[in-house]
N, C-alpha and C positions, 0 to 999 in steps of 0.2 A: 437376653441373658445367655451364657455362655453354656456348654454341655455340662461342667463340671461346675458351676452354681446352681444349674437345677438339678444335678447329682445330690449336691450337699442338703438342698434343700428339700428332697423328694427321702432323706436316706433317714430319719427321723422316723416317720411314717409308716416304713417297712419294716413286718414282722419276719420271722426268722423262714418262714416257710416260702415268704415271697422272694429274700436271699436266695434259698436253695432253687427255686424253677429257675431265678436268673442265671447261677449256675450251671444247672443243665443243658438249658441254651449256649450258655460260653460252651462248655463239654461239649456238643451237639457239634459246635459250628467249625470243628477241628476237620470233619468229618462233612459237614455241608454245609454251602452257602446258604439254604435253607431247613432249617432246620424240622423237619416233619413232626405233626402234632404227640405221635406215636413215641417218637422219639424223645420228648421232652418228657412223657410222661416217665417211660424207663429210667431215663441217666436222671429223674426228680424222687423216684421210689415216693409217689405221693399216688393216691387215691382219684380217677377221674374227676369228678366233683370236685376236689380241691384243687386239683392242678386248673381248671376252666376260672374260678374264682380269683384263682392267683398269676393268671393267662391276663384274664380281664383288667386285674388294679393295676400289673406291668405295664399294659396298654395305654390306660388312662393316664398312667401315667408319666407314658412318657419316656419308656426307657425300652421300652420294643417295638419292631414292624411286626405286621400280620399280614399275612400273606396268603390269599386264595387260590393263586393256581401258580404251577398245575396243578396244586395238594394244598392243604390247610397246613400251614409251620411258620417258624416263627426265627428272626433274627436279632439279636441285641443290635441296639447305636449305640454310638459314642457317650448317652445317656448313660444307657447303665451299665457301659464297661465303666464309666471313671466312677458311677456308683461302689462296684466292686472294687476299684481299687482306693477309693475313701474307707469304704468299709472295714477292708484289711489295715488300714494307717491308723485307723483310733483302733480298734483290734488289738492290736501290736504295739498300742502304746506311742506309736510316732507322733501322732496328728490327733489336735483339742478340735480344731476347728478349720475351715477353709475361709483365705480373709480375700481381699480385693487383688484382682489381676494384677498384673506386672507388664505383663507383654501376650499379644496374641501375635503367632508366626504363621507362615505357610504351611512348616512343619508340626508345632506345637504350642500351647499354652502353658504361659505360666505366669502362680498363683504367689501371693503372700498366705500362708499358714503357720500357725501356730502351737506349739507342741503342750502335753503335758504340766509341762514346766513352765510355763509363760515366753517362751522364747520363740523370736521370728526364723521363720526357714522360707526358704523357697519350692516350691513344691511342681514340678514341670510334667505334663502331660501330652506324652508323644501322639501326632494325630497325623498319619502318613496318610490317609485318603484323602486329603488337600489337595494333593500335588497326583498325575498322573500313573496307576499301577505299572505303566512298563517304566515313563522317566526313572522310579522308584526304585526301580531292582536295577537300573541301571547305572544308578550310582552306587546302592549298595550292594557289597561284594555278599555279605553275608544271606542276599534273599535272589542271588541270580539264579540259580540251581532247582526253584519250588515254582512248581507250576501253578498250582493254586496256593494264595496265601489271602486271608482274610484280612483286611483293614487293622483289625486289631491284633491281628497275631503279628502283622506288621509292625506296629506300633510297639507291642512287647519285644519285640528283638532289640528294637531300635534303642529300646529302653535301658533294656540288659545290655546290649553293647555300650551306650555311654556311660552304663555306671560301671561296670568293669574299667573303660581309661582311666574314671575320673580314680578310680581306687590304686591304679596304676601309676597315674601321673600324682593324685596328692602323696602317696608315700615317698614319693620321690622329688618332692618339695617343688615340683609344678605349681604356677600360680592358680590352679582350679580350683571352684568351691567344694568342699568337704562334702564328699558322697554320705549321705547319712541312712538311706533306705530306698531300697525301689521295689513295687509292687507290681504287679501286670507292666501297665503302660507309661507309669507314672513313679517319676522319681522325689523323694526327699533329700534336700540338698540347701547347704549354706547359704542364705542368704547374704547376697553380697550391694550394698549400699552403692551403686556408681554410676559412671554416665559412659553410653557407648562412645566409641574412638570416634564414632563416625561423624558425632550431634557436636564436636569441642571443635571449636573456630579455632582456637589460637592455645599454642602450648611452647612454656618457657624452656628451654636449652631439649629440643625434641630430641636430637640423639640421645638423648639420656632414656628416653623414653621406648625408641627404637633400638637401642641396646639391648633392655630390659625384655622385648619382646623376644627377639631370637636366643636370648639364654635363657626365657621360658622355651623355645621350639627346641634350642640343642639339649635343654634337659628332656624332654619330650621323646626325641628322636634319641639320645641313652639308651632309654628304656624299652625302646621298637616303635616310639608312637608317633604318626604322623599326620594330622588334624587332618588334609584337605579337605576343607573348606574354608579356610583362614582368610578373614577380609575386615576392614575396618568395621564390621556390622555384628561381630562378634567376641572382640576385645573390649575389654574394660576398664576406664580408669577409676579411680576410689577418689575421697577428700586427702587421702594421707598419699597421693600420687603412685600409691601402686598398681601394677597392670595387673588386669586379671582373663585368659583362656575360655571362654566358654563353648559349649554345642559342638559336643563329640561325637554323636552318634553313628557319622560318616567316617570318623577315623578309620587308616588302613596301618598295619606291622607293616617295621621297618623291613624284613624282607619281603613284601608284597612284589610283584615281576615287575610291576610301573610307580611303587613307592621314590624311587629318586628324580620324576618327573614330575612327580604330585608334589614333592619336599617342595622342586624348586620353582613351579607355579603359585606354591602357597607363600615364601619367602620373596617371588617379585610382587606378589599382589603388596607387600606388607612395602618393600623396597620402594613402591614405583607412589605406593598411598604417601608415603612422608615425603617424596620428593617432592610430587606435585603440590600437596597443601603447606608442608612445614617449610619446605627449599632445603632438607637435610643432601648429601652429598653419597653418603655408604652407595656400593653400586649392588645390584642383584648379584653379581659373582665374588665380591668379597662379601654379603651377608652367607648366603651361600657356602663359601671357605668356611665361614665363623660357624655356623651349626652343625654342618659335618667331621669337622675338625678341633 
């Protein structure tokens, strides 16, 4: 079972006061990778006795480490950060319920949920402690500069940065899905019915198709935005043959000091993918023309 099914399933359970210590720990861990017992009572304004009560059910259940040395403190998992951030999405009205996976990445999960309203979304849950802390900051610009940065405050940047493009690029008619809400780590977002670039054996008149993609990148690049990470494993096709953008979180603005190096690494991955599989002809330096011009 994944972090964020036993989130949904553990969040039922929990009374308002067991909320609030998980919080304190979030507050705490800005501050320390472990969190001191001292500590969690302060930023919980809760009563010894109830704070050890509500120490223990967090434990049991699953959504904290405990920690004896060199001090008694306490750190959230990935448990009950997406706890916290379930929480806040029925809260606010986004999110009925959490339904069956979609996909689990290196980077992130994501969910089928259900809103209010009976309607399907996508629901994605950034998980950067997958992948190495230095690889990490060394792809993203926005976390080179923090010496210490926790797992999850990781995650919530990563968060924020993608749903800023996607708000970026869907206003400006980018084929990305509709940013609908993001909490901590975890985004609410369009769900979109399709199959990756990557899984489709065979596609009729593909230049139409690789067209379609670089006047999604040159709208993209309009706007400042420039995916790198762009590869057949994150494009999307739909039933009704349209392409769809996804997994922004790595974007860098179009003035970035190596954005026209990144453009055009991500424009030959995309060039060299159709050539190989489709036998399309465009070369990387006239797609290339085509999106900056």
């Amino acid at each position: 079972m994944s972090s964020a099914e036993k989130a949904a399933q553990a969040l039922p359970a929990l009374e308002n006061y067991d909320l609030r210590v998980l919080q304190a720990i979030e507050l705490g861990m800005i501050q320390h990778q472990i969190v001191p017992h001292d500590e969690v009572l302060r930023y919980s304004g809760l009563n010894i006795n109830e704070i050890d009560h509500r120490l223990d059910n967090l434990y049991q259940n699953e959504l904290i480490y405990r920690e004896r040395d060199p001090y008694l403190g306490y750190l959230m998992n990935y448990n009950g950060y997406d706890l916290l951030a379930l929480n806040a999405l029925v809260k606010a009205d986004i999110l009925e319920y959490l339904g069956p996976s979609i996909g689990i990445g290196k980077e992130a999960d994501v969910f089928e949920g259900v809103t209010p309203d009976n309607k399907t979304v996508a629901v994605k849950f950034h998980r950067l402690g997958r992948t190495s802390f230095r690889d990490t900051k060394r792809k993203r610009e926005y976390l080179s500069d923090r010496r210490h940065t926790s797992w999850q405050y990781q995650s919530r940047l990563a968060a924020e940065t993608e749903y800023k493009a996607l708000q970026l690029m869907y206003e400006a008619g980018v084929n990305v899905p509709e940013p609908i809400y993001q909490n901590r780590h975890a985004i609410v977002m369009q769900y979109i019915e399709a199959v990756q670039l990557s899984e489709i054996i065979e596609l009729v008149e593909p230049e139409i198709f690789l067209d379609d993609i670089l006047t999604n990148m040159k709208k993209a690049y309009k706007v400042g935005v420039v995916h790198s990470d762009l590869s057949e494993y994150n494009i999307l096709i739909d039933s009704d043959t349209h392409v769809w953008i996804i997994d922004w979180p790595q974007y860098i603005p179009k003035d970035h000091y190596n954005a026209e190096e990144i453009l055009k690494r991500d424009i030959g991955n995309i060039t060299y993918y159709f050539k190989r599989k489709f036998g399309t002809e465009m070369t990387r330096t006239e797609a290339i023309d085509f999106v900056k011009n």
